[in-house]
N, C-alpha and C positions, 0 to 999 in steps of 0.2 A: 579246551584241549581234550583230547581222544586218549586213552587211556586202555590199553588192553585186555590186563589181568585185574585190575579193579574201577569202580566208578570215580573214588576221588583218590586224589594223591595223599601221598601216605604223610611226607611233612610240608603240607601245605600246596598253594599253587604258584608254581613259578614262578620268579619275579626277576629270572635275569633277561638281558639285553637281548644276546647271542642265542640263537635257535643251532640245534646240532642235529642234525638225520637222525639218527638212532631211534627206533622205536621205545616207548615212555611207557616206565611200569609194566615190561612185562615180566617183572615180580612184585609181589606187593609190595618190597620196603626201597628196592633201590629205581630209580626213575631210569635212567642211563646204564644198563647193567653192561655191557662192555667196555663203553667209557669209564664206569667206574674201576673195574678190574681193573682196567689197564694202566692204571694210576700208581699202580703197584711198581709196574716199571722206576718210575720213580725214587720211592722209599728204596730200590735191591739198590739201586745205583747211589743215589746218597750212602747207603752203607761203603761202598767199595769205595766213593773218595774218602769218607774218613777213614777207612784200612789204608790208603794212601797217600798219609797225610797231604790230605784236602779238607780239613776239620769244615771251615767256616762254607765252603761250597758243600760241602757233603749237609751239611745241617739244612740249610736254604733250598736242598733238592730233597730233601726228608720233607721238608713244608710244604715243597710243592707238591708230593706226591700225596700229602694229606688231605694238602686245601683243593686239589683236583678230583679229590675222591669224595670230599664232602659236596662240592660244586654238582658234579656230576650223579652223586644220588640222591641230593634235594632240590637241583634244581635252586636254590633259596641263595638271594643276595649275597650272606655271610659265607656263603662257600666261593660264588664268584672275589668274593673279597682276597680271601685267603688266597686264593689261585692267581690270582693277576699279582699281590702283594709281592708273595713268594715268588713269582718269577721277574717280578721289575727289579729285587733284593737278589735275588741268582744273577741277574747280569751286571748290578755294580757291584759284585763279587768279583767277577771274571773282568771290569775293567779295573778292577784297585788288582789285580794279577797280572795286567800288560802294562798298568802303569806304574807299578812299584813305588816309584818316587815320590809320588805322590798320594800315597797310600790314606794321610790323614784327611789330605782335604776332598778325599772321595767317599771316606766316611761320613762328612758334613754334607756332601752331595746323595748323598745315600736319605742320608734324613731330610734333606730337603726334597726329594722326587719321592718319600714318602707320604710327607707332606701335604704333598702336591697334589699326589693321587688321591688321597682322602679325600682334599675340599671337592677337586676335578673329578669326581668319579662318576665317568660313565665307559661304555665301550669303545667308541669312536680314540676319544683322547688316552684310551689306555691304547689301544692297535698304536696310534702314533704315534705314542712314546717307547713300545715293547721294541716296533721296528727299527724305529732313529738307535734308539739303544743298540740293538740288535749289527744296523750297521756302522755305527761307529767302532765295534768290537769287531766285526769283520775288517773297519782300516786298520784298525790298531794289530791285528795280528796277521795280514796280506803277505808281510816280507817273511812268512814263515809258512807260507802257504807250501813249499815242497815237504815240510816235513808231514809223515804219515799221518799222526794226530789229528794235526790243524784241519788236511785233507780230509780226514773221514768224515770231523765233526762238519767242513762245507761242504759237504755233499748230502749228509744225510739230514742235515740243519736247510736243505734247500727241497732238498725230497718229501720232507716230510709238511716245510710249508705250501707245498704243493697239492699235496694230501688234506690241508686244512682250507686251503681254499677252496679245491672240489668240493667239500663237506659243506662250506658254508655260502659257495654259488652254483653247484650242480644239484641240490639235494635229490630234486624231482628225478632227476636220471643216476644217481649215484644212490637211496636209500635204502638199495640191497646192500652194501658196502658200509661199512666200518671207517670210512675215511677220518674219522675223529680220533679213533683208538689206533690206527696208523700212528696217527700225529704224535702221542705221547707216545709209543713206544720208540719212535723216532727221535723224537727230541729228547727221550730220556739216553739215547746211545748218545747221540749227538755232547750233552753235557758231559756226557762220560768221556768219549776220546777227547774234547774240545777242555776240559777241565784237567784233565790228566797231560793234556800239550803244551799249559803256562803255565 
């Protein structure tokens, strides 16, 4: 791997799946430096659901914006951990939120897709479970699709996976572009109006 600002990487050499455009290390400590920034987005909005009571979603998007910041300046497994963790834990938040009723045995579901993800841990089986998640939270809140919230969070939750796809099947023509740090600051609104609508 090519390295700009220095010859090796500063905690180690990368060891995740996912390759992201961003040019690498062009500071010496952080590998991803706008991705990493942008993670930030994250942790402002975690803070605002719990000023909203949304304690338990504000907490799991505080995680996420850590474990993505850690992901994104080391490059290193245990931050991809933390990142994918945090956000499969942020969407059975948002489904024990449309399904109320069933609040406890989504917590047992919660531990069991953590579970899951431990033994199963790779990229592939995490995308198809972030998504399946992803759309089953989409059926689960459809009939509420006129209200403003719901609205923003589908549109800016479809915009910005769009944004993540370019990143990670256009790079060669998109590596002037920031299409990664799109993503998070997208998904970090996205959780906000979408979390603030259940």
């Amino acid at each position: 791997m090519e390295y700009k600002n220095c010859s090796v990487a500063y905690w180690g050499e990368p060891d995740i799946e996912l390759k992201f455009c961003e040019n690498k290390y062009e500071t010496p400590y952080i590998a991803e430096y706008y991705n990493s920034m942008t993670a930030i987005s994250y942790m402002i909005v975690g803070f605002i659901l719990i000023f909203n009571k949304r304690r338990e979603a504000g907490i799991w998007t505080i995680f996420l914006g850590i474990g993505t910041f850690v992901m994104h300046t080391t490059l290193r497994y245990y931050g991809k951990w933390m990142d994918e963790v945090s956000m499969l834990m942020l969407e059975m938040v948002a489904i024990k939120r449309v399904m109320i009723q069933y609040d406890v045995y989504i917590d047992y579901l919660s531990f069991f897709v953590f579970i899951l993800y431990f033994f199963i841990n790779n990229s592939h089986f995490f995308i198809v479970m972030f998504f399946g998640l992803l759309l089953f939270i989409g059926h689960k809140t459809y009939y509420k699709l006129k209200e403003s919230g719901i609205l923003c969070y589908t549109f800016l939750m479809t915009v910005s996976i769009l944004f993540w796809i370019i990143d990670q099947l256009f790079c060669d023509y998109s590596s002037n572009y920031n299409f990664h740090a799109l993503w998070h600051v997208g998904t970090a609104l996205a959780i906000l109006f979408g979390m603030l609508a259940i």
